[in-house]
N, C-alpha and C positions, 0 to 999 in steps of 0.2 A: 365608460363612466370613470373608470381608474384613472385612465389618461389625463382626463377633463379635470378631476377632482387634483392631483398633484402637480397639474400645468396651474392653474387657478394658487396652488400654494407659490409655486414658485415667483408668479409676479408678484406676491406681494413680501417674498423674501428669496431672492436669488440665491442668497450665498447658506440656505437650510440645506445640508448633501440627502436631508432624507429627500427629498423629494425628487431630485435626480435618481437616486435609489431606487426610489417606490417606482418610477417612470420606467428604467433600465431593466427591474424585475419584470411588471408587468411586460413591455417588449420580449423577455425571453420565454416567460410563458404562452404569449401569440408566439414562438418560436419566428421571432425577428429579431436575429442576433445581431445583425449590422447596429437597426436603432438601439438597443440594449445597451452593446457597447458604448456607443456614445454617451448613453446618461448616465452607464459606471465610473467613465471616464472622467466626466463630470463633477460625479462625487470625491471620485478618486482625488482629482486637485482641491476639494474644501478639507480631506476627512483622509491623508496618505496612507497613516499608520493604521487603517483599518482593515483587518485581515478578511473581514467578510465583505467589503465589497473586490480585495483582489482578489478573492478567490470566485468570485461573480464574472469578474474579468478573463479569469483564466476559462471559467465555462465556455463564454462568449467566444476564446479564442479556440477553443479546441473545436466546439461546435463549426468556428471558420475554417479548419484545419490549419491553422496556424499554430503547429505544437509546439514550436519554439520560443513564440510568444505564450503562448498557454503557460509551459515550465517556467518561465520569469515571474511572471504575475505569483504561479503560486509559491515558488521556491520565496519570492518576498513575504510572503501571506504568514508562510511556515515562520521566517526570521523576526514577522511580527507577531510575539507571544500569541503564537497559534493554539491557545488555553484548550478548546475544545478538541483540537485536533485533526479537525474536518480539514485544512489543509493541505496536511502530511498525507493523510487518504487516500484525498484527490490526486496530488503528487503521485500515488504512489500506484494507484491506478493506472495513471495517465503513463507512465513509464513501462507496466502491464502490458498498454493496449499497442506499445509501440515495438512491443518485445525486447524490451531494454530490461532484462531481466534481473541481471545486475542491482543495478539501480533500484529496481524496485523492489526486492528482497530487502535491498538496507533499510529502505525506508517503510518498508511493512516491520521487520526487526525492531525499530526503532520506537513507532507505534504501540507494537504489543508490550514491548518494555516499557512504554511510558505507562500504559495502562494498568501496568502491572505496580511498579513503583508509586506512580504518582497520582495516579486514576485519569490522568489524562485520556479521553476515549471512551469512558466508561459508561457513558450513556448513549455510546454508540456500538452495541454488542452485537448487532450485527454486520457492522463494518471488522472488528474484532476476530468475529468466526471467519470470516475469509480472509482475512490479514495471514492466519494462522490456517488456514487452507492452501491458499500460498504457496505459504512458507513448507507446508508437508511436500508439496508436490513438487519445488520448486528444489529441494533436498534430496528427495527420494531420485532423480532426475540425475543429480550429480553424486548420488552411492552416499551422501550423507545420512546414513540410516538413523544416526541418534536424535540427531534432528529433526529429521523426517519424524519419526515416532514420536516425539515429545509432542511435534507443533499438530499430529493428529492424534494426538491423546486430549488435545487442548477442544480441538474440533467439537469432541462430546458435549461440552457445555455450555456449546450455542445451536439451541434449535434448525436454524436457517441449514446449520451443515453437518448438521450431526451423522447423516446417514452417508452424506458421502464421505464425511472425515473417518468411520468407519471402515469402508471402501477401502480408504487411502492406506490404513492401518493395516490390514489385513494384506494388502499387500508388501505393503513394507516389510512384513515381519518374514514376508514369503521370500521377497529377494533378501534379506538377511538372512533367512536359516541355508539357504543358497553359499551366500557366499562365505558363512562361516563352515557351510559342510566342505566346499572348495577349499579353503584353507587350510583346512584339517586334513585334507586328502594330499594337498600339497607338503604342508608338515610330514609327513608319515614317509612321503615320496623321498623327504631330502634326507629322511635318516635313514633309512633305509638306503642309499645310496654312499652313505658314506664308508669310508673303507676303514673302520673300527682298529686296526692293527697298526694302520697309518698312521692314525687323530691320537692314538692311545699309547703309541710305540714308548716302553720302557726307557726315563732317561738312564744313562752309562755314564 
């Protein structure tokens, strides 16, 4: 009936992009990403600068495993006042899932600071909690303990991750008391070794 109903628009206005839109969605919900494509693409040439349908495209592409084409769609999505956010997300997901870890750390960073500044993202607080899930584990991973801590202290205050952001914390603090007990054990080693008569000798 969707199909019918927004084929039926289009002949009697081609160049309306909802309807290519409305076409492109429906196809991705049958999970028939090829058609899909096509009527984003569609839209994409009446309506370019619109970040929700390249970010429609970028679905389409990742669901094709086409990731390279996926990251252009959305990386464009992002540079068109990507207000919501849902872009950068997706972006930054998509870099997640490909283990481009890097990349997606900055772009989860990015995120949660807009959110924080600007409220960009802020009605997406559950995208938020894991952004900052993340970002603990993705910290904690490379001995960034401050980091790690802060970004699962943030955890707490979104339901979706609360318990594992907990998790995350409790560990954190375990390898920190760790390697600040190390430190300190190493400290004590070097003074101890030093030869006090030597370091201290009387000038003449």
């Amino acid at each position: 009936m969707a199909v019918e109903a927004y084929s039926r628009g289009l002949e009697s206005n081609k160049q309306d992009f909802r309807g290519y839109y409305g076409l492109g969605h429906t196809y991705e919900i049958l999970r028939m990403p090829c058609f899909a494509l096509y009527y984003y693409k569609q839209a994409h040439k009446l309506r370019s600068s619109d970040s929700r349908i390249l970010c429609a495209m970028g679905a389409c592409y990742e669901e094709l495993a086409q990731y390279q084409e996926a990251k252009k769609c959305l990386k464009r999505a992002v540079a068109f006042r990507d207000q919501e956010g849902t872009a950068l997300v997706k972006l930054a997901k998509l870099h997640g899932k490909l283990k481009e870890d890097d990349d997606a750390a900055k772009l989860y960073t990015r995120f949660v600071a807009q959110a924080e500044t600007s409220g960009v993202g802020v009605h997406l607080p559950e995208e938020q909690g894991h952004a900052h899930l993340y970002l603990a584990h993705y910290h904690m991973k490379r001995r960034n303990f401050g980091e790690a801590e802060a970004h699962a202290h943030k955890c707490r205050e979104f339901v979706a991750v609360r318990e594992e952001g907990k998790s995350v914390l409790q560990e954190v603090l375990k390898l920190k008391t760790v390697q600040d007990s190390a430190s300190g054990r190493q400290a004590m080693e070097d003074l101890s070794s030093l030869d006090l008569d030597q370091e201290f000798s009387p000038i003449t």
